[in-house]
LODO-599433 format. One line per field, with one value per residue (C-alpha): residue number from 1; residue in one letter; y, x, z. Coordinates in nm, 3 decimals. Last residue first. Layout:
N
drenza: [NUM  ...];
drennu: [A  ...];
Y: [Y  ...];
X: [X  ...];
Z: [Z  ...];
This chain:
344
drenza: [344  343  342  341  340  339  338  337  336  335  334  333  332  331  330  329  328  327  326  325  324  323  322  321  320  319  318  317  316  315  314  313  312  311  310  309  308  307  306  305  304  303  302  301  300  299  298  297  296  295  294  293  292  291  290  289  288  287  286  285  284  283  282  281  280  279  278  277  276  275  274  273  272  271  270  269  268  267  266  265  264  263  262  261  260  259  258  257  256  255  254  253  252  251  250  249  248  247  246  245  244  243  242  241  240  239  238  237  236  235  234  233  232  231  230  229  228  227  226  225  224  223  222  221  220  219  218  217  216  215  214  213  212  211  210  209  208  207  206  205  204  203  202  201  200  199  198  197  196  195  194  193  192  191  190  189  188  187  186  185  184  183  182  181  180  179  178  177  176  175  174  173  172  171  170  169  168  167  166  165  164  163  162  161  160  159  158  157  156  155  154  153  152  151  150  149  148  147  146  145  144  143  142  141  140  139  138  137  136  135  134  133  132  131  130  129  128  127  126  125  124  123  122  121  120  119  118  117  116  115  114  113  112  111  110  109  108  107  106  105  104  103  102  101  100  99  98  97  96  95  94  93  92  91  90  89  88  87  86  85  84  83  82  81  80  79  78  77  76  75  74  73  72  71  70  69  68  67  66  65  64  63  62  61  60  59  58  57  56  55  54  53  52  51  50  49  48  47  46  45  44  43  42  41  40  39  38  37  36  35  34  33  32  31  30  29  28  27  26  25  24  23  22  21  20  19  18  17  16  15  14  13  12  11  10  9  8  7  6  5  4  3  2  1];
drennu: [X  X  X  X  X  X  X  X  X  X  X  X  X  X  X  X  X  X  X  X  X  X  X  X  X  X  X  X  X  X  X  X  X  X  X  X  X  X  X  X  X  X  X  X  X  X  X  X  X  X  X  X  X  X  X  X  X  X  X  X  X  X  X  X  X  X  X  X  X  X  X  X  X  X  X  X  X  X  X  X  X  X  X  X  X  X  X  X  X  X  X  X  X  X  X  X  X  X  X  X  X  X  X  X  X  X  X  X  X  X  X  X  X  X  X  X  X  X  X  X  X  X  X  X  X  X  X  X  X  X  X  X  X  X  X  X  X  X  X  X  X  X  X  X  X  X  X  X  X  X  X  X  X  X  X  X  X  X  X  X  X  X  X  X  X  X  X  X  X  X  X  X  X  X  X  X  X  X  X  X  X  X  X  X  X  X  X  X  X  X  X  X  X  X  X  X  X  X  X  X  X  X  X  X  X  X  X  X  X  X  X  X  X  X  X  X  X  X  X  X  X  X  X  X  X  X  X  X  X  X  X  X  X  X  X  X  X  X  X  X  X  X  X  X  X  X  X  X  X  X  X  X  X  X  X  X  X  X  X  X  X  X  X  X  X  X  X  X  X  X  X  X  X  X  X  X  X  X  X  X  X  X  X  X  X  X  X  X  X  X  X  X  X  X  X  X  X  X  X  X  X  X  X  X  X  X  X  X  X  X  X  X  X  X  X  X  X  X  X  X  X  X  X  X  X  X  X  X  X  X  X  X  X  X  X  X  X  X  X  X  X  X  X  X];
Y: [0.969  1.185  1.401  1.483  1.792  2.126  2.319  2.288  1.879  1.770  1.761  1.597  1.715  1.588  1.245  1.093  0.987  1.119  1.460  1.492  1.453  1.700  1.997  2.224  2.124  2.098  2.066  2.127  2.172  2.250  2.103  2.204  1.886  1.721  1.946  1.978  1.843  1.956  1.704  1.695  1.672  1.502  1.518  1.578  1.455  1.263  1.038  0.928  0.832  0.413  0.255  0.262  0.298  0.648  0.730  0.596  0.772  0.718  0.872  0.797  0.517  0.583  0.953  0.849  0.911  1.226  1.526  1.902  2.159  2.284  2.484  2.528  2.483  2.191  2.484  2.504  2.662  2.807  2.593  2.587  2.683  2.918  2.582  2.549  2.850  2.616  2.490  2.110  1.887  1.533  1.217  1.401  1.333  1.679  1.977  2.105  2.470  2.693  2.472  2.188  1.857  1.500  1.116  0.849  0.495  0.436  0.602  0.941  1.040  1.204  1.180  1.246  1.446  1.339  1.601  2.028  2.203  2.552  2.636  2.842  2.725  2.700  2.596  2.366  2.284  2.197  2.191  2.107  2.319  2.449  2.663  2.797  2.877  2.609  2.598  2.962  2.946  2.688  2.892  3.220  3.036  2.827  3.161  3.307  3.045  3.019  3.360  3.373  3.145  2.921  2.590  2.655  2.693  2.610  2.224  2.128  1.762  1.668  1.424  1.396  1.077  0.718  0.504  0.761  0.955  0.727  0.802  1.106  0.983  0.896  0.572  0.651  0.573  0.794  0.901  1.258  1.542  1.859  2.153  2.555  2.837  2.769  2.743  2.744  2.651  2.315  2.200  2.302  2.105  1.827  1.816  1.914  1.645  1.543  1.250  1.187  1.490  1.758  2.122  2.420  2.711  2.902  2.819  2.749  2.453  2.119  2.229  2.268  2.088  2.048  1.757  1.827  1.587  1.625  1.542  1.365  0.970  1.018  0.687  0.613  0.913  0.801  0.479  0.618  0.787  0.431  0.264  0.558  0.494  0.127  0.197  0.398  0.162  -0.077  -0.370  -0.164  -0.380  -0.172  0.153  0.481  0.429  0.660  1.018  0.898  0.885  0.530  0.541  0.516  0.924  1.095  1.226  1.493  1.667  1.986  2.188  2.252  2.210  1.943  1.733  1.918  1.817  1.432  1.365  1.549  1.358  1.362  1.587  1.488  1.785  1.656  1.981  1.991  2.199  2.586  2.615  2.833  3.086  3.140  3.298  3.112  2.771  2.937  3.052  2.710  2.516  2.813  2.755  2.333  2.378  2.603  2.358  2.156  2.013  1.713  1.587  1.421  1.772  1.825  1.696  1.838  1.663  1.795  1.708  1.732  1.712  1.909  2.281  2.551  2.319  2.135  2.057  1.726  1.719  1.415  1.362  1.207  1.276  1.429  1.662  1.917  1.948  2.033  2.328  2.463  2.453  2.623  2.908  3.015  2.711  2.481  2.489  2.894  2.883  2.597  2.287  2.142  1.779  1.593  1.305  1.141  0.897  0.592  0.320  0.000];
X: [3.501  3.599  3.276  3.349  3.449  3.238  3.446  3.241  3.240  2.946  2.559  2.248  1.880  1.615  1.514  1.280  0.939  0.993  1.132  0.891  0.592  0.770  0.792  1.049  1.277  1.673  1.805  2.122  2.377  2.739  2.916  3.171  3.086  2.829  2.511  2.328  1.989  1.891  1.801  2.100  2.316  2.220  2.478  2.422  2.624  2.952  2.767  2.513  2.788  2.688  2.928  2.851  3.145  2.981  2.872  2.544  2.271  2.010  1.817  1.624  1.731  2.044  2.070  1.981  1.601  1.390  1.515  1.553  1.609  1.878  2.075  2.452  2.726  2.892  2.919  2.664  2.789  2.541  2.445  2.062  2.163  1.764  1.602  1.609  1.335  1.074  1.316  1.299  1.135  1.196  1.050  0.716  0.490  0.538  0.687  1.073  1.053  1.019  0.848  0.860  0.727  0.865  0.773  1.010  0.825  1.046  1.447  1.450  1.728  2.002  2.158  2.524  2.698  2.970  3.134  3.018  3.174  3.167  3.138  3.375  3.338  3.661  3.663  3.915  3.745  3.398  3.187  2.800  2.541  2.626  2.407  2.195  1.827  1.657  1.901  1.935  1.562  1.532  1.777  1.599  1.289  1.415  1.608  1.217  1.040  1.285  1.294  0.919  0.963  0.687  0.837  1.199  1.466  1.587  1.751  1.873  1.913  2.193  2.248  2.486  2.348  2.357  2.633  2.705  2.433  2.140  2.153  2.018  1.694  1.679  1.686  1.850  2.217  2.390  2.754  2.657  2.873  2.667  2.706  2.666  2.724  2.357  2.157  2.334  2.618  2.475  2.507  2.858  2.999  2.841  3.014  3.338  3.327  3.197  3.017  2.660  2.494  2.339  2.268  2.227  1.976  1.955  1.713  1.346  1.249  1.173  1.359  1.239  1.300  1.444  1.565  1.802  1.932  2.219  2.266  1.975  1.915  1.564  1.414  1.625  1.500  1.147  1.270  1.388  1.010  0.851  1.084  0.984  0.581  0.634  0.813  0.522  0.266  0.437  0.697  0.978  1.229  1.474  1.633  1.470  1.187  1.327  1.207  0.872  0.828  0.645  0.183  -0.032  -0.135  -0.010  0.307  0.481  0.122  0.054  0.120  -0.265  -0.480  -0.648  -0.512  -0.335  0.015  -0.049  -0.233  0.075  0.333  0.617  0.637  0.863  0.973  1.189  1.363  1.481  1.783  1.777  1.457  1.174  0.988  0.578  0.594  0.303  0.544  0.829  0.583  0.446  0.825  0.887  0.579  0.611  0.983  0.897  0.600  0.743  0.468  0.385  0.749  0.855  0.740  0.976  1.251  1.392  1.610  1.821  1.810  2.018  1.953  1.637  1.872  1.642  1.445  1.112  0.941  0.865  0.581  0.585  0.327  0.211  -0.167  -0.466  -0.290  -0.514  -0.543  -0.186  -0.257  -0.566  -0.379  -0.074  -0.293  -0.457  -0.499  -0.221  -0.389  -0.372  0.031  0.089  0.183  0.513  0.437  0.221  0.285  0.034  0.224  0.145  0.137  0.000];
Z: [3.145  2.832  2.714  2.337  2.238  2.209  2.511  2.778  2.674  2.495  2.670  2.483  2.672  2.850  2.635  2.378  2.553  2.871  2.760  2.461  2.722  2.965  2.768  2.893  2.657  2.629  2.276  2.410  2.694  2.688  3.014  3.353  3.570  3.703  3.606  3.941  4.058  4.412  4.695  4.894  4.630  4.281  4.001  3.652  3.340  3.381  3.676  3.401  3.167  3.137  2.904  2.557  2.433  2.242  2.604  2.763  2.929  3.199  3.470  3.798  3.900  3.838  4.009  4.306  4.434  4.531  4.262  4.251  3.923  3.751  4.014  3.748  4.066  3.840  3.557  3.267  2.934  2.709  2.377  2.536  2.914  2.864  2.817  3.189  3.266  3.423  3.678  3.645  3.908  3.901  4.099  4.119  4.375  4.567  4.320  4.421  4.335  4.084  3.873  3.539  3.621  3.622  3.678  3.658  3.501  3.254  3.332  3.193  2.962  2.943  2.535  2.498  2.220  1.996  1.835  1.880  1.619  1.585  1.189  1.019  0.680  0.596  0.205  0.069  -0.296  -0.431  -0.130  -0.185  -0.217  -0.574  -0.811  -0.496  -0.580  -0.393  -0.083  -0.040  -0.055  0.211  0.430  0.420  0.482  0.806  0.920  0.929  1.097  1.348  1.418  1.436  1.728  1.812  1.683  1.861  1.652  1.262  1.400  1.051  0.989  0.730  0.421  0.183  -0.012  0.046  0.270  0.535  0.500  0.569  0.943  0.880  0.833  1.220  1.328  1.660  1.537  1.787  1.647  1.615  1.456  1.546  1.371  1.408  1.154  1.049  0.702  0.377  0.643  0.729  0.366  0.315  0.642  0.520  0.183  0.388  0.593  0.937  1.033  1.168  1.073  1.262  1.204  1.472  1.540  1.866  2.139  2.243  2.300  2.137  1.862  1.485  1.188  0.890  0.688  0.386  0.177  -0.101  -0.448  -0.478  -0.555  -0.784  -0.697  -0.369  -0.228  -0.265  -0.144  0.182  0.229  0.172  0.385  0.670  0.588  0.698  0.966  1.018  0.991  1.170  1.043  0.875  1.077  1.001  0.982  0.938  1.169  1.430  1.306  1.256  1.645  1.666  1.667  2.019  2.004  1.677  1.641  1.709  1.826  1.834  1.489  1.485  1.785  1.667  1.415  1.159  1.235  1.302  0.994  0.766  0.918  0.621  0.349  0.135  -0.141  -0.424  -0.570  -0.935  -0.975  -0.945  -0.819  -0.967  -0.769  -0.802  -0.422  -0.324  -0.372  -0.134  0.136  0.154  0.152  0.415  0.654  0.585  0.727  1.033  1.154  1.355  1.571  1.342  1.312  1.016  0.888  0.627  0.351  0.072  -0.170  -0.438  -0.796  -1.092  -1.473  -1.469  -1.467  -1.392  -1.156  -1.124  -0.824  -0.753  -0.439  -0.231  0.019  0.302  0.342  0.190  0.067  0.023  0.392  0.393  0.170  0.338  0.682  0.527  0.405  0.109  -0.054  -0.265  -0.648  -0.712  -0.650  -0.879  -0.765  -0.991  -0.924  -0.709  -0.583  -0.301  0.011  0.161  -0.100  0.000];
């Protein structure tokens, strides 16, 4: 069964008047070809794997009412279409009882949206692009940054079209990303937080830098510039652990986070850094493992008479204050103060 509608080269007057009208239209997953300048190369565009990120579906919408050609055919994939316009819109990451799209990119394809990921990697297979770009927004609020799982110069080139920050990642989470090695260049691009205009903004700017752009990918020794940050380390809640967000320590909750903790986004936290309180040791409350995968809890946060530290001098990201997507993916990834790796 085939998942996804294609529609090629939409025309302004076909794609409503507003995002909600166009992905409505839809009907579903979708794949819109858009037609370049120069048909003998294509680039890859994908959005939306997420149903609250809207950034990406705001600029591929802006970009189609603008009546703007590419430079090289575009494929547009447009991922979880259901799950952004049920109700309230740009909501829900996913719909209630189905997998995080963003971690069905490797086998078994056995759900429904395993089975939807196999059919999104075969779209790319079909018209193999030059380069892959996946954008979405953070959890919370903070500055933008790219990811990829190994760092080149071709990589390095696609992040800058759209941030002067990069993550080299050596988690395999199932994430389309993790094609990259053995496909196509391929990055994620973290725009912002969903509700910032910012976000929405630097995620147009970049998409049309990537449409219109002869080259995207590096053709000689170019510096890009770009802070690094290699091998980052996922916290996350133990099953069962229960957390809230307040100013103080809240009763029946294993965890309490200060509300204003996505502020350390890409700051640097010292081991004095007040992040929130906690009732039980730190291993049953958290885990995390390093790229040996041995257990790095203890290189992370610290618990001292009740308050929640960070362990040791760290850079913080993708930190939210929304405790559904902390529980169900994790609190935050932490590198070395200094953007290296975090060395037991």
């Amino acid at each position: 069964m085939r998942h996804f509608n294609f529609i090629r080269n939409p025309q302004s007057a076909d794609i409503g008047d507003n995002v909600e009208q166009f992905l409505q239209r839809m009907k579903g997953p979708a794949c819109l070809f858009l037609e370049g300048e120069n048909s003998s190369r294509t680039r890859a565009f994908v959005t939306l794997l997420h149903g609250n990120e809207p950034s990406g579906i705001l600029a591929l919408f802006r970009w189609l009412k603008s009546g703007q050609r590419p430079a090289v055919n575009i494929v547009c994939v447009i991922g979880s279409v259901a799950a952004a316009l049920a109700s309230p819109m740009f909501s829900h990451r996913m719909l209630p009882g189905v997998r995080d799209l963003n971690r069905c990119f490797k086998a078994p394809f056995d759900d429904a949206q395993g089975k939807l990921a196999e059919e999104i990697l075969e779209i790319l297979h079909m018209h193999h692009p030059e380069a892959v770009v996946d954008m979405h927004n953070t959890s919370g609020s903070g500055p933008a940054f790219g990811v990829c799982t190994h760092m080149d110069r071709q990589h390095d080139a696609l992040v800058s079209i759209f941030t002067q920050r990069l993550i080299i990642s050596n988690l395999s989470l199932g994430a389309l990303m993790d094609i990259s090695e053995h496909s196509y260049p391929t990055v994620t691009v973290e725009v912002g937080g969903r509700l910032d205009e910012d976000a929405h903004a630097l995620a147009y700017d970049g998409l049309c830098r990537y449409f219109k752009a002869e080259t995207v990918l590096d053709q000689g020794d170019t510096d890009w510039g770009l802070e690094l940050l290699v091998d980052p380390i996922r916290l996350e809640l133990n099953s069962g652990v229960s957390l809230n967000y307040a100013e103080s320590g809240s009763a029946g909750h294993d965890i309490t986070l200060l509300p204003d903790i996505e502020n350390h986004n890409f700051g640097t936290v010292s081991a004095d850094t007040h992040l929130g309180w906690a009732v039980k040791p730190e291993l049953e409350l958290f885990s995390a493992q390093d790229a040996g995968g041995s257990c790095a809890v203890s290189q992370l946060v610290r618990i001292e008479q009740g308050k929640l530290y960070a362990a040791r001098a760290l850079k913080f990201f993708m930190i939210t204050n929304n405790a559904a997507i902390a529980q169900s993916d994790c609190l935050f990834y932490a590198v070395a103060d200094d953007g290296s790796a975090i060395c037991g």
